[in-house]
C-alpha positions as CSV (number, residue, x, y, z in Angstrom):
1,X,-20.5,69.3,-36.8
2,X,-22.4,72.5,-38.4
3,X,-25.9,72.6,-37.4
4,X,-28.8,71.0,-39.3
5,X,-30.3,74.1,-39.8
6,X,-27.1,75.2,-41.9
7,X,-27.1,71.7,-43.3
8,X,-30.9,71.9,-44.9
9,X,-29.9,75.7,-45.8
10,X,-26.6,74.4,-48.5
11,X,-28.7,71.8,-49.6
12,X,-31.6,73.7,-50.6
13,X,-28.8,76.5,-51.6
14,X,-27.4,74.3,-54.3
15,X,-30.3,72.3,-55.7
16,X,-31.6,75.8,-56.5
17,X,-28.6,77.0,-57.9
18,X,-28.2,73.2,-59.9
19,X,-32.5,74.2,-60.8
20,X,-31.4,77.3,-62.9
21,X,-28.7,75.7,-64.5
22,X,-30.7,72.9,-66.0
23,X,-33.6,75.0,-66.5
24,X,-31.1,77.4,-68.7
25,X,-30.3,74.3,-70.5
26,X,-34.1,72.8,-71.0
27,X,-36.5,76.1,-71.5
28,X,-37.8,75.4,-75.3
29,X,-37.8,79.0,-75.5
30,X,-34.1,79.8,-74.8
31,X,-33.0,77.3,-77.3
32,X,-33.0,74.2,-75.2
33,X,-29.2,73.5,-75.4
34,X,-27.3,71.7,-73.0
35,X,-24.2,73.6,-73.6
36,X,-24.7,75.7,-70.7
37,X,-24.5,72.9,-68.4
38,X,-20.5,72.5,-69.0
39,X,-20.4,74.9,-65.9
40,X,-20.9,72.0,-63.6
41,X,-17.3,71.0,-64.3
42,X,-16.3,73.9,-62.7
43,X,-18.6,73.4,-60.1
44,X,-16.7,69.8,-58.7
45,X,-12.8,71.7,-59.6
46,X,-13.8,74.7,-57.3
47,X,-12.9,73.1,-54.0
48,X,-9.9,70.9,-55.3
49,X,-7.3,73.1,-54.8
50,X,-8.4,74.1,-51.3
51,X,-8.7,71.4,-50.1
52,X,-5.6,69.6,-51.4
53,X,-4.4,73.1,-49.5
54,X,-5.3,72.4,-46.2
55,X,-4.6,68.5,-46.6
56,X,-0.7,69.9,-47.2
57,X,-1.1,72.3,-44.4
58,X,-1.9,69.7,-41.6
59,X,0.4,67.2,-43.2
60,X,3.6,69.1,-43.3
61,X,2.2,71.6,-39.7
62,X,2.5,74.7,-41.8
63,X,0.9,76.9,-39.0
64,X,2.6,80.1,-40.1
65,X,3.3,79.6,-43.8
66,X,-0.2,81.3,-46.0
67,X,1.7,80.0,-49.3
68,X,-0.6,76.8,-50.0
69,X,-3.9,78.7,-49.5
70,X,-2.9,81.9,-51.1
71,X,-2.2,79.3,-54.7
72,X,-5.1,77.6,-53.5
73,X,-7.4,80.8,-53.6
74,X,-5.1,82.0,-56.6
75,X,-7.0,78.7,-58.5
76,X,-9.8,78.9,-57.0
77,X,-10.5,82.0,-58.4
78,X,-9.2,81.5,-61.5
79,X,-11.9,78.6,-61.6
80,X,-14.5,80.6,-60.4
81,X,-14.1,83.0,-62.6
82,X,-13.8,80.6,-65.8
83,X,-17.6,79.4,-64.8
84,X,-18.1,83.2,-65.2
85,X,-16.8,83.2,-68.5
86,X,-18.2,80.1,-70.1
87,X,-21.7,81.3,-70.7
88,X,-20.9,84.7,-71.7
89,X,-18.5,83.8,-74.4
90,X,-21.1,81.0,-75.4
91,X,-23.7,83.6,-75.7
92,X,-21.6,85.8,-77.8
93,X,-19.6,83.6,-79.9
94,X,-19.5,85.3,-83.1
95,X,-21.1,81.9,-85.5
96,X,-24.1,82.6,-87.2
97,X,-26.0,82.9,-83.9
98,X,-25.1,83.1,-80.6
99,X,-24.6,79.0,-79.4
100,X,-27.2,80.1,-76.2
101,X,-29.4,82.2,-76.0
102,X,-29.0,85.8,-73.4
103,X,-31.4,84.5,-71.4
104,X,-29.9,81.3,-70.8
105,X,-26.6,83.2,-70.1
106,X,-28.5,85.2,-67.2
107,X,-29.8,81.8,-65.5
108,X,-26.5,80.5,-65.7
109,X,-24.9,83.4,-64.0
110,X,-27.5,83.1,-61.6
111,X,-27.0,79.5,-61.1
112,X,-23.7,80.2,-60.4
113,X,-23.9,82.9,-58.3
114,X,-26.0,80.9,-55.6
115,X,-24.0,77.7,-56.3
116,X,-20.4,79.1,-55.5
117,X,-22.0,81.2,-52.3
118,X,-23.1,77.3,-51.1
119,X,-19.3,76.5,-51.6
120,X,-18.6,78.9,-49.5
121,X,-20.7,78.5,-47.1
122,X,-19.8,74.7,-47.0
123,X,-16.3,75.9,-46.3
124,X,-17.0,78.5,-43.8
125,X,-19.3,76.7,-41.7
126,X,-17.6,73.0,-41.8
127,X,-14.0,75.0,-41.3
128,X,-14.9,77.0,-38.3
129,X,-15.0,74.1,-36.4
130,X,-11.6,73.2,-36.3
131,X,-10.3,76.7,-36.2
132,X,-12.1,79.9,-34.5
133,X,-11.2,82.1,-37.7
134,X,-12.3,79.6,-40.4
135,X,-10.4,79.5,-43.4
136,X,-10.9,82.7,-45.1
């Protein structure tokens, strides 16, 4: 079990990231549009693949084989880098005005930023447990 302390670290990690997200979405200034907040799709797809990964790993004893996580990171990133993506093409999209605002891009990005490193960290610290070398 990772330690409490890392425990109340993620959890204060991510409701700050999932702070500038809505707060990108409900400033009156920055247009208050939820379309920003589509990013949190990407934020429940971002683990799928690995684990689904490591659940074929144990299940099949694949000790030696990388191929699962290497597609598993392969989609991972391409997931991670879609969340990138979506605000920046919302914020230029070339209709009569941008469909958010630049600022609400930037809290997005930010959002982001500190939500995948809490992913990560969820993976590093609850995966070094079972393995010394974690999983990536």
């Amino acid at each position: 079990m990772a330690g409490l302390k890392g425990l109340v670290v993620l959890a204060f990690m991510g409701s700050v990231g999932m702070t500038l997200v809505i707060l990108s979405c409900a400033t009156p200034s920055l247009g208050a549009v939820w379309w920003p907040f589509f990013v949190v799709i990407f934020y429940f797809l971002a683990p799928v693949p690995v684990l689904f990964a490591n659940r074929y790993s144990e299940t099949l004893q694949m000790s030696t084989s990388t191929t699962p996580k290497d597609v598993a990171l392969f989609f991972t990133a391409g997931i991670v880098i879609s969340a990138y993506g979506l605000p920046i093409i919302l914020a230029r999209a070339p209709i009569l005005e941008p469909v958010i605002h630049t600022g609400a891009c930037a809290l997005v990005l930010m959002g982001n930023t500190v939500v995948f490193l809490t992913i990560l960290g969820f993976f590093y610290s609850f995966s070094s447990e079972n393995n010394a070398s974690g999983y990536f």
